[in-house]
C-alpha positions as CSV (number, residue, x, y, z in Angstrom):
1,X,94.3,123.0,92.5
2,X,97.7,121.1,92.9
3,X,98.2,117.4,93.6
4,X,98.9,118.0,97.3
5,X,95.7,120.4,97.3
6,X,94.4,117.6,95.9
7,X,95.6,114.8,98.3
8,X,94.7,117.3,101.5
9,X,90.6,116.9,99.9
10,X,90.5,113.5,99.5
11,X,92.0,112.7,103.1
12,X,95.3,111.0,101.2
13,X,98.8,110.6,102.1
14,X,101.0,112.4,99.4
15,X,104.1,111.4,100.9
16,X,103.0,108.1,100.5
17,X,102.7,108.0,97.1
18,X,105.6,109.7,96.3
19,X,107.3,107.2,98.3
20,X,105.8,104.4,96.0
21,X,105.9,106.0,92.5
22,X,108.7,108.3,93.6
23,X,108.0,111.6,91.3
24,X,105.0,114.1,91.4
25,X,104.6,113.7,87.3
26,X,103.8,109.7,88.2
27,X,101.5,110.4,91.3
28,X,98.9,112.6,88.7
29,X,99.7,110.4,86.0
30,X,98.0,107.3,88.0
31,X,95.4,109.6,90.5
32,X,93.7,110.5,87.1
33,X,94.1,106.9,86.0
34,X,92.2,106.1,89.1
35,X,89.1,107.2,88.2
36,X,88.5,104.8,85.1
37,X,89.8,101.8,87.0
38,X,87.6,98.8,87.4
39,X,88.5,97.4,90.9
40,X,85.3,98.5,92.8
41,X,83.0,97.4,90.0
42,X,85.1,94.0,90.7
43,X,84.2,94.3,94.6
44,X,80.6,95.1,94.1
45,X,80.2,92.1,91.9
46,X,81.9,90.2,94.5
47,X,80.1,91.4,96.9
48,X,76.1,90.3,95.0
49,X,77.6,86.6,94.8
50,X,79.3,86.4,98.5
51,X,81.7,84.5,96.7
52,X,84.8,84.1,99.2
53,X,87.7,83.8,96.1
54,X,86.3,86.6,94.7
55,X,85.9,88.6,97.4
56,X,89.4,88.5,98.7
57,X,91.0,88.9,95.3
58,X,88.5,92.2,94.6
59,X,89.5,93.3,98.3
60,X,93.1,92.8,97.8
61,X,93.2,94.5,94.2
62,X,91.5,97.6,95.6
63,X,93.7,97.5,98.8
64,X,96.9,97.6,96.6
65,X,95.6,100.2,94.3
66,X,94.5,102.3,97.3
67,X,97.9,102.3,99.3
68,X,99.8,102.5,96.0
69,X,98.4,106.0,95.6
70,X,98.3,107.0,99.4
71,X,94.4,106.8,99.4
72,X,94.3,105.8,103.3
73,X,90.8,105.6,103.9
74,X,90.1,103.4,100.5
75,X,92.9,101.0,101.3
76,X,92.3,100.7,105.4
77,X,88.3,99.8,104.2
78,X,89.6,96.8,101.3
79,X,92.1,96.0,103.8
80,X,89.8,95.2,106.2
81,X,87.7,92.8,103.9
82,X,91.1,91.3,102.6
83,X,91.7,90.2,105.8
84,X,88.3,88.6,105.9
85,X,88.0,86.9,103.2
86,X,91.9,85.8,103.1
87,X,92.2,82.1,103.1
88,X,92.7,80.4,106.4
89,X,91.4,83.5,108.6
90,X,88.1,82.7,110.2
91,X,85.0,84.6,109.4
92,X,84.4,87.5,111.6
93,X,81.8,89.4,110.0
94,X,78.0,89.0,108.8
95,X,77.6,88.5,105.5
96,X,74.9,91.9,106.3
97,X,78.2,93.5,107.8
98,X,79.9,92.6,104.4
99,X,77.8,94.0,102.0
100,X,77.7,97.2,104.7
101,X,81.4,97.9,104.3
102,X,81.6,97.2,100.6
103,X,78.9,100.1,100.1
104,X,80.9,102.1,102.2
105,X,84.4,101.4,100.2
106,X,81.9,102.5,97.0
107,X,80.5,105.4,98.5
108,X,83.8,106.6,99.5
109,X,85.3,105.6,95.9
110,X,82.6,107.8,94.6
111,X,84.1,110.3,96.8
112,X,86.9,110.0,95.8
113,X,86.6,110.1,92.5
114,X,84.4,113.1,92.2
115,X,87.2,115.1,93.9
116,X,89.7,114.0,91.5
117,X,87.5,115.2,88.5
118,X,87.8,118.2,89.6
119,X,91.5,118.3,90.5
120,X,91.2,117.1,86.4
121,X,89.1,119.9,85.5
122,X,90.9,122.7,87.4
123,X,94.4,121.7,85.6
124,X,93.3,120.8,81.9
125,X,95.0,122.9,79.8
């Protein structure tokens, strides 16, 4: 599987990506970092204490790492609770509706990172 292949499975915007870190060699470099980093562990902590700093900081982390590496879907969902939790913007959602879209953001970070496992496995040499 190559990186586009890759980026076609996971619903992600190559182009983007490329556009940010500007050669292929970076793009895999950080996609495999992906899957060892820490930023949804951070949301779903954030998201068992409701806690409105933390929230909007674990939101905006996963948001930036998301659009960094043209991971659309990932970075819309944080971007959506970055917006929520960002200070000075009125509550809109349920803390119910909350917790609703952070298990989504993990299910689909799960996703995520299942798929690139095995864009890892498929090129190991």
């Amino acid at each position: 599987m190559t990186l586009q292949e890759l980026y076609q499975n996971i619903g992600g915007d190559y182009e983007q990506a490329i556009g940010v870190l500007r050669v292929e060699k970076l793009v895999d470099k950080h996609i495999r970092k992906f899957t060892k980093n820490d930023v949804v562990e951070h949301l779903l902590t954030a998201g068992e204490s409701m806690d409105p700093t933390e929230l909007f900081e674990a939101a905006h982390a996963m948001k930036g790492v998301s659009s960094n590496l043209g991971l659309v879907a990932l970075s819309n969902a944080a971007s959506e609770l970055t917006e929520e939790y960002r200070p000075g913007n009125e509550r809109k959602l349920s803390d119910d509706e909350v917790k609703t879209r952070i298990q989504s953001i993990r299910d689909l970070y799960s996703l995520t990172v299942e798929k690139i496992q095995r864009y890892e496995e498929s090129t190991y040499t």
